[in-house]
C-alpha positions in Angstrom: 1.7 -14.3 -7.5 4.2 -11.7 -8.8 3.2 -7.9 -8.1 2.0 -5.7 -11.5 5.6 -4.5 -13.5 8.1 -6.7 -11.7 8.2 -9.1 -15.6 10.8 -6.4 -17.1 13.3 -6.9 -13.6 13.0 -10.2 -13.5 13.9 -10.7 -17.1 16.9 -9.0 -17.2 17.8 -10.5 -14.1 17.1 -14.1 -15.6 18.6 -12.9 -18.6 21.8 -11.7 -17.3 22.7 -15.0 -15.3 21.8 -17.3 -18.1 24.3 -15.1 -20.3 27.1 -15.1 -17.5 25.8 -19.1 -17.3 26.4 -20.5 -20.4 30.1 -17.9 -20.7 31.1 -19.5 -17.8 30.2 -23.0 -19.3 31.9 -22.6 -22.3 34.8 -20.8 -20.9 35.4 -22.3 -17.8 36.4 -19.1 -16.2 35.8 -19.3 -12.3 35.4 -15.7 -11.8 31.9 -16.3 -13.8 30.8 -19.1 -12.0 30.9 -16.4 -8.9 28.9 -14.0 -11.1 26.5 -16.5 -11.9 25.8 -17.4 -8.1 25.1 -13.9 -7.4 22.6 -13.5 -10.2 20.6 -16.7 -8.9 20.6 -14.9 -5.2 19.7 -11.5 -7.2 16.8 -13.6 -8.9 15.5 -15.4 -5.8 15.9 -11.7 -4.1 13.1 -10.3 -6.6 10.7 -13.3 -6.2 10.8 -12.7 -2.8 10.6 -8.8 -2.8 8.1 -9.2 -6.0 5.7 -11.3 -4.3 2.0 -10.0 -4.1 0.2 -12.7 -2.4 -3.5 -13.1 -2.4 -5.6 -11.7 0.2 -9.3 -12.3 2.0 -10.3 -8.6 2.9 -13.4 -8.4 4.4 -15.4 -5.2 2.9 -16.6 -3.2 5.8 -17.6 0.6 6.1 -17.3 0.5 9.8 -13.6 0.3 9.9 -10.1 0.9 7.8 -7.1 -1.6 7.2 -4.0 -0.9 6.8 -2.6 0.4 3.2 0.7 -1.3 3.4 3.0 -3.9 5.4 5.3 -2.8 7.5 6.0 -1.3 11.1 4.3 1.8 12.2 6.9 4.4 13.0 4.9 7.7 13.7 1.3 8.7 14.5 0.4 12.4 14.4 -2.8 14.4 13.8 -4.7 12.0 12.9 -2.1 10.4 10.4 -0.6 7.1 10.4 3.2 6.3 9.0 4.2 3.2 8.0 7.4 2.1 7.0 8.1 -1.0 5.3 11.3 -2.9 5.1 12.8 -5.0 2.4 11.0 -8.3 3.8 7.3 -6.7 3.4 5.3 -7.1 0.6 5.3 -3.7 -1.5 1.9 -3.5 -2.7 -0.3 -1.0 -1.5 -4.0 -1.1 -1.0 -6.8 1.0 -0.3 -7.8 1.2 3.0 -11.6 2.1 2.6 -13.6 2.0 -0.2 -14.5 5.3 -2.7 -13.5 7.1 -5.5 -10.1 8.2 -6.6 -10.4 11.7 -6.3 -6.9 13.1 -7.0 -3.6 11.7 -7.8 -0.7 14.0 -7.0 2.6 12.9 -7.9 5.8 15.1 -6.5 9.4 15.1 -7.5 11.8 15.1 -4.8 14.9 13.5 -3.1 15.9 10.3 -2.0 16.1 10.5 2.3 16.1 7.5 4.4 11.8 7.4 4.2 11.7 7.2 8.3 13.2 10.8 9.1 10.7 13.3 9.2 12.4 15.1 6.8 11.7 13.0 4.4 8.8 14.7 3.8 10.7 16.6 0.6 10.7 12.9 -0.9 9.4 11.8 -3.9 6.0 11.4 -3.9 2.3 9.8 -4.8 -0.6 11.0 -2.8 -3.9 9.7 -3.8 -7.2 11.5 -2.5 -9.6 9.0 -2.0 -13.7 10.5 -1.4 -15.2 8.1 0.7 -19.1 8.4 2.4 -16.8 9.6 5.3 -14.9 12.4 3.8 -11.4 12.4 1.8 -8.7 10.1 2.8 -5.1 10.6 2.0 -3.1 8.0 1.0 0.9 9.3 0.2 3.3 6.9 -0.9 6.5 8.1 -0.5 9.8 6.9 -1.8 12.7 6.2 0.8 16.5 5.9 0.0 17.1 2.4 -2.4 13.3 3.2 -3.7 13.3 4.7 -7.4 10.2 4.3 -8.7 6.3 4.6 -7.3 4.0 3.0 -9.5 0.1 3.5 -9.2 -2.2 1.3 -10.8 -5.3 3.2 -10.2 -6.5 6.4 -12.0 -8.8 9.5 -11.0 -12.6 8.9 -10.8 -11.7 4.7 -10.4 -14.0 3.2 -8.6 -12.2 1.6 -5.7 -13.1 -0.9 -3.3 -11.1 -1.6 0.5 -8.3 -4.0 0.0 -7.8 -3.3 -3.7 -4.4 -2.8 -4.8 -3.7 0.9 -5.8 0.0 0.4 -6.4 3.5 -0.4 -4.7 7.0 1.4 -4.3 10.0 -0.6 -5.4 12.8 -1.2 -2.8 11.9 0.1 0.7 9.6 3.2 1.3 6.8 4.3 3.6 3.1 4.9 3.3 1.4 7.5 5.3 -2.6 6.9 5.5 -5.0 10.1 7.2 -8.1 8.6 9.4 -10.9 10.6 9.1 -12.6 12.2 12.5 -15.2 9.5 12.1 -12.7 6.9 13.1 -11.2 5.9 16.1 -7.2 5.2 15.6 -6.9 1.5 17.5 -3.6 0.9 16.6 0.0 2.1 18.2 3.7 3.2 17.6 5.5 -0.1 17.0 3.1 -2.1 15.4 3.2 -4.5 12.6 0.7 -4.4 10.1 -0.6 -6.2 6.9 -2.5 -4.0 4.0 -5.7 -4.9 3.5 -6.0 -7.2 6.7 -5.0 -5.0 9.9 -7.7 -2.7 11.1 -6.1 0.5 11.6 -9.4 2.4 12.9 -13.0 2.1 13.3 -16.2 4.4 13.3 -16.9 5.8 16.6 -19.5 4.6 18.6 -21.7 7.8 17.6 -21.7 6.9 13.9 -22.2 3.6 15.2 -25.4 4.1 16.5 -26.5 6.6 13.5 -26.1 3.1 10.9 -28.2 1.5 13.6 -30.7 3.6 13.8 -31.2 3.7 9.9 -31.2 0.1 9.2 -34.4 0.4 11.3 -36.0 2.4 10.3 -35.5 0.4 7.1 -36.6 -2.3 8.7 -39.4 -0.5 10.1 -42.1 -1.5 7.8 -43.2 2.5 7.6 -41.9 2.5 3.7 -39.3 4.9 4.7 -35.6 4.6 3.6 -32.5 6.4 4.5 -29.4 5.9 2.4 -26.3 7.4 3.9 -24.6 9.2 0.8 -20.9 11.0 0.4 -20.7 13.7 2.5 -18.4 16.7 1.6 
């Protein structure tokens, strides 16, 4: 499967090497032959770099998976960086379910997307308000990267795993954990979206969903449901 908006770059890619194809054919120019070679390599470059494979993500409120693939360079204050490289899939996908509260997009330059200076980058930070609090998801454009696309809108619906959108060409994805969560994973690390666990809820609110499934359970006709906080 081919991510959301990669048809028009493919196209012209296709397009431009059956053009320099059938000139070289008819021509017999070498110089075109070469030209052709490269666009094949371009074409198998974007399947590659294109490719959104399907994933199992197993829906849980008791922990967060990753938002991107890549290599976790940096984890500060609660917020996790990661950085993906040419060879990682480029969509990005919620890592906890909730509503889209906020979409920020933000103009900026075009810095290699590991330095932390890169944070005057271009920019698109979703807000997402789950029954834990907000979580920030910022996708942020790195030096080849040109263009952030989101495929979700404020007040969607989302659920974990669900793609929200991808950066073209190398870029990083920062994700904040709210204080519910315990962080479990490290500097250094690979990571899948929607399959690595990133955090999970401390044992405290651990033991609060215990105690309300029974008094669910309890046969007393009482019921809790544990709604959005603020």
């Amino acid at each position: 499967m081919l991510a959301k908006g990669s048809e028009p770059w493919l196209f012209t890619a296709v397009s431009i090497t059956v053009l320099f194809a059938i000139l070289s054919k008819s021509m017999n120019i070498s110089p075109l032959n070469n030209v052709t070679y490269l666009g094949v390599g371009l074409i198998l470059f974007m399947v590659v770099f294109f490719r959104d494979p399907e994933r199992n993500v197993e829906v849980s409120d008791t922990y967060m998976v990753s938002p991107a693939d890549g290599t976790i360079i940096d984890i500060e204050d609660r917020n996790i960086c990661i950085f993906m490289f040419f060879q990682n899939v480029h969509v990005n996908r919620a890592p906890i379910s909730g509503k889209i509260k906020e979409i920020t997009y933000k103009k900026g330059g075009y810095l290699p997307a590991y330095r932390k200076d890169s944070e005057r980058n271009e920019r698109n930070e979703f807000i997402i308000y789950s029954k834990y609090g907000d979580v920030r998801v910022t996708q942020i454009a790195g030096t080849v990267a040109r263009r952030i696309v989101s495929y979700s809108q404020v007040n969607d619906i989302i659920e974990q795993g669900q793609r929200i959108g991808m950066i073209r060409f190398g870029s990083r994805v920062d994700v904040t954990i709210p204080s519910d969560f315990d962080i479990k994973v490290r500097k250094g690390e690979r990571v899948l979206a929607g399959k690595t666990i990133i955090a999970t809820i401390n044992n405290d609110r651990i033991f609060e969903h215990e105690c309300i499934s029974n008094v669910k359970t309890s046969g007393f006709g009482l019921s809790f449901e544990p709604g959005l906080r603020d």
